[in-house]
N, C-alpha and C positions, 0 to 999 in steps of 0.2 A: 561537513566542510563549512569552514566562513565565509563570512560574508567579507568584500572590505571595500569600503567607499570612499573616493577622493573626491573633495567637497567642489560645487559649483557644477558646472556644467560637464565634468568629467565622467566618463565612465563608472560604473557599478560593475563591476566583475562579480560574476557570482557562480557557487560550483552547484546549486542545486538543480540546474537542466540539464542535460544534454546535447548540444545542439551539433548537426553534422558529423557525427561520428560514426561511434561505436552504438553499435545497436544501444484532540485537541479542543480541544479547545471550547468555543461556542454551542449553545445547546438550538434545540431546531428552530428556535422562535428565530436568535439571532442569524441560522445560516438563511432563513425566508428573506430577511433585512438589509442583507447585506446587498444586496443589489447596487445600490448608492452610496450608501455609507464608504464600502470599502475602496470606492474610487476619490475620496475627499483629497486623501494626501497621495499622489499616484508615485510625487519619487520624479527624478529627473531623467530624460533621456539626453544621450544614446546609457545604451544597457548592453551589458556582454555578459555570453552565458561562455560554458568550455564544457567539453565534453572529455569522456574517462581519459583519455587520453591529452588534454589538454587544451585542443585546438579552440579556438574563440570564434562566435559568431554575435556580432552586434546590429540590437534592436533599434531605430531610431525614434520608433512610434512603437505605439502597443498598437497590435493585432487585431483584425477589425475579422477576420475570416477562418477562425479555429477549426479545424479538424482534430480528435481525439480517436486514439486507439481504442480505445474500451472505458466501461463503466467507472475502473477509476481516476482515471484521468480529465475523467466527465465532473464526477462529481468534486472535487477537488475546485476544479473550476466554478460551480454554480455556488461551492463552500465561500471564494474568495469575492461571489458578485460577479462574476466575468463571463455569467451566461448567456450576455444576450452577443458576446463575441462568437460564441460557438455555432458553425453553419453546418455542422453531423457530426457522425460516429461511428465506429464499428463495435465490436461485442455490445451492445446496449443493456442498460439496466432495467431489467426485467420492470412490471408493472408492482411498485409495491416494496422493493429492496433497497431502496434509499430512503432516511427517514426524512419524517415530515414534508414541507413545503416544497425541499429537493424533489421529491419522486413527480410532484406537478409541473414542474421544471422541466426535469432528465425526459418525459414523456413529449416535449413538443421539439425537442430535439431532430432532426433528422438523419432516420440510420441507412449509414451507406452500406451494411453488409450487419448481416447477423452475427460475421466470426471478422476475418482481417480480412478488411479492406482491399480488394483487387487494386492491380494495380493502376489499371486504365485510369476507371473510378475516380481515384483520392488526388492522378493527378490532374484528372480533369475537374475537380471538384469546388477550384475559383479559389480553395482557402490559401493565405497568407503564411499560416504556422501547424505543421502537425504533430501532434505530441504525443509517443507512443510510452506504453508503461514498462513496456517489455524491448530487452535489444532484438529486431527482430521477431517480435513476438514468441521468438522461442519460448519462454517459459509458459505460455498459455496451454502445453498440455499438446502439442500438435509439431509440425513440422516447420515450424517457423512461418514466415511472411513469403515463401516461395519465391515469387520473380517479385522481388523488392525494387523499388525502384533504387537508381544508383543516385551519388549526391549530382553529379551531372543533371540529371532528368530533373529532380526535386526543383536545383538551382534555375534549369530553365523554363519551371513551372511557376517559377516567382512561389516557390514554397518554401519555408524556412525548415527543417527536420529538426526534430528535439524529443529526447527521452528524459523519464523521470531518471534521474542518476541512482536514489537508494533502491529501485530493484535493478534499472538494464546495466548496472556495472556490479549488481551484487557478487556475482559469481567471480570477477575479475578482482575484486578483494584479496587484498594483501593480509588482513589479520578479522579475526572474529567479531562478528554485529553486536554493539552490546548495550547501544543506547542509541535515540531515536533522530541524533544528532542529523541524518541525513535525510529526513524525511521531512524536519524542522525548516531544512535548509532547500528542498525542494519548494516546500511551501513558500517562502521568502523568495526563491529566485521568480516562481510563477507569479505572484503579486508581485512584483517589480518589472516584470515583461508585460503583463498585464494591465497595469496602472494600478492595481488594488492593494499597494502595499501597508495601506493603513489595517485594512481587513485582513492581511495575510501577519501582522505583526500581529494581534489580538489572536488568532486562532492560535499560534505559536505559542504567544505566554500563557492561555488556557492549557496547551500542554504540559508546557513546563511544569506550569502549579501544582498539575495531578500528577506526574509522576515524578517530583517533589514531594507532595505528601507520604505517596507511597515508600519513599525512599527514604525517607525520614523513621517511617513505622518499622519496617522490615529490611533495610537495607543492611543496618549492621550485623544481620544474620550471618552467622559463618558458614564459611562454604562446605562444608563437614555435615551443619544441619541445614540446610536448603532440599526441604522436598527435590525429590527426580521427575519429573513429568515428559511427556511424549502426547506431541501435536499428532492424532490421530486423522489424516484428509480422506476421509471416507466414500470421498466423490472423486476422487483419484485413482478408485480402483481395490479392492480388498485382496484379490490373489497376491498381486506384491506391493505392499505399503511403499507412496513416496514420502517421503521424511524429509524436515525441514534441518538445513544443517546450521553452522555456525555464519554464513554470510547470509544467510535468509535472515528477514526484517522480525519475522516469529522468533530468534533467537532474540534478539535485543525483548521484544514484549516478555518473553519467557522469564530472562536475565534480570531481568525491572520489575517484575514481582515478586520475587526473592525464591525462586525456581531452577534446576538445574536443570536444562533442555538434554534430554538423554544421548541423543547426537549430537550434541554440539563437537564431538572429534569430531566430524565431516566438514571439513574446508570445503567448501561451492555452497552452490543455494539450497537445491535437493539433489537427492539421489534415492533410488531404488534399493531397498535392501531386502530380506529374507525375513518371514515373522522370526523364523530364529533367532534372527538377529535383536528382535523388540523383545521375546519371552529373556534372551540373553539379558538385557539391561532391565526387564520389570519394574518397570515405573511406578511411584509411588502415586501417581496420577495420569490419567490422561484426558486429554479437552476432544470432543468430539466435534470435529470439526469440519461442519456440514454448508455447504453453500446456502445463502440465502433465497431461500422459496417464496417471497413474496405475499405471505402471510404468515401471522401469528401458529396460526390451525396446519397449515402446510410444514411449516420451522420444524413444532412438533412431534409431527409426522416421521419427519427425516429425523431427527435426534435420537429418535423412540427405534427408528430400523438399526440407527451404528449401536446406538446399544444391545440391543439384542441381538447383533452380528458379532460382538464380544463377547457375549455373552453364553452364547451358543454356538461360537466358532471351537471347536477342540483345541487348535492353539494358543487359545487368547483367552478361553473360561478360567483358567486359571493362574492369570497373573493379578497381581497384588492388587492394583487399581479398582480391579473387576471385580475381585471377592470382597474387597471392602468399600464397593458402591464409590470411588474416588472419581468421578467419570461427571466432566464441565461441560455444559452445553453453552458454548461460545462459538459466535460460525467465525468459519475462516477467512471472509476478506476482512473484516476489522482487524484479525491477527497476524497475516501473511501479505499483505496489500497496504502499500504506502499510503496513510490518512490518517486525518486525525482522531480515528478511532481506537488506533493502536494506542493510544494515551488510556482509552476508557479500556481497553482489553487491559491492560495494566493493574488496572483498580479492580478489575473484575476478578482476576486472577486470584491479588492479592489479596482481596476480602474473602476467597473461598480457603486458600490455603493457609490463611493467617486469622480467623477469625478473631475479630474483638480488638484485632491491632489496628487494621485500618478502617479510619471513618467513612 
């Protein structure tokens, strides 16, 4: 979505939050710096976010008391300099899974809950703004946000409610993910609620650049010869693989390396299907796609078991990917989780299935 600004003291409408509804860039030196830096030019209030649905909710100040749903919504924020707004968390980021100066950050955070947030909790938690990544948290793998609070409560909490729009509206997607265009535009709407919009415009054109280059090397590949690949989530569960479909963010990083995502027929985010149904399509590749462990030695560890659970699974020992070693160790919040890492999963891709085309 765009942005669009009328000039002076008007409003900013912007479709990258969520707010009241419906459920890159810099390399680590500069996301350590950004503290200051990215508050220089904050942008003018009032600020209006809209949620999937449309409704508007306007900022008249940036946020002095953040509550985030999980890790990425965390580190997004500490990316843009907007960490010292954040007063906790839920899912938190392990010790070690954020790179560089982030992870000394994301640590002094305070976590309100190891998984979502109760609801007592978050609304007696004094914050201003809470930002969740998920509508509902449903897609974290669990049963939602349970007794959520309603916007009533939130309202009489003096809490603002806001979701990332490129995942808690993915599923509600009217056509298929295929570029990063709403994760771009997340980023922009939360530097402009935030005041960091100098910092959130720089993370942004880092994106763009790299998967620009890439696009440049590999994009005018025809769709006839674009490798098949299959986002393997191996901490999801092996008996029945969940799959990332055509409105999950993995489809757009897939699509942007010059990649055919094997599901991308599946309209929603994910869905459960049958190995049958993987050995059916046999991927010219698959990325194994392991959550990050908090070291180098641990990463390892987990990459070395999905392989050799391929490897040795009777279903899966002989598809094409596996007999000819085609198998990416790239973990899955860079590739499935809105950030601007989804830019570098891009590259990463792209220099394994395109060798010697992209730099």
């Amino acid at each position: 979505m765009r942005s669009r600004v009328w000039g002076g003291t008007a409003a900013v409408v912007l479709g990258g939050l969520l707010v009241a509804g419906c459920g890159g860039g810099g390399k680590d030196t500069a996301a350590g710096n950004a503290g200051q830096a990215g508050k220089a030019a904050s942008g003018g209030y009032p600020v209006s976010v809209t949620d999937c649905m449309g409704a508007k909710t306007t900022f008249t100040r940036a946020p002095r008391r953040i509550v985030t749903s999980n890790a990425s919504s965390l580190e997004l924020l500490l990316r843009l300099g907007a960490g010292d707004q954040v007063i906790g968390t839920g899912f938190p980021p392990g010790k070690g899974t954020l790179p560089g100066p982030l992870d000394a950050q994301a640590q002094k955070v305070k976590v309100l809950s190891q998984t979502v947030i109760p609801k007592e909790k978050l609304l007696g938690s004094g914050a201003d703004l809470y930002i969740d990544t998920f509508a509902s948290m449903g897609s974290m793998g669990g049963s939602g946000m349970g007794d959520a609070p309603t916007a009533e409560e939130f309202k009489a909490a003096g809490i603002k409610h806001s979701y990332l729009k490129s995942t808690a509206c993915a599923a509600q997607g009217k056509t298929p993910v295929t570029d990063l265009s709403a994760v771009e535009a997340d980023i922009t709407s939360l530097g402009a609620v935030t005041g960091t919009s100098a910092r959130a415009h720089e993370l942004v054109a880092g994106m763009k650049e790299k998967v620009a280059a890439v696009q440049k090397a590999v994009g005018g590949t025809a769709e006839k010869s674009r490798p098949t690949y299959f986002f393997f989530d191996y901490d999801a569960g092996t008996k029945q693989p969940s799959v990332a479909c055509n409105r999950q963010v993995a489809n757009a990083v897939i699509t942007l390396a010059g990649a055919r995502n094997v599901f991308a027929d599946c309209d929603g985010d994910y869905k459960q299907v049958g190995w049958e149904d993987v050995i059916a399509k046999n991927p010219d590749w698959i990325q194994l796609g392991v959550r990050n462990r908090g070291s180098e030695a641990a990463d390892k560890k987990a990459f070395d078991e999905a392989e050799q659970w391929l490897r040795s699974n009777p279903a899966t020992k002989g598809l094409r990917a596996v007999k000819d070693g085609h198998l990416l160790r790239i973990g899955s919040e860079q590739t499935t989780i809105a950030g601007v890492e989804n830019a570098d999963t891009v590259e990463a891709i792209a220099k394994t299935l395109y060798p010697g085309k992209v730099a």
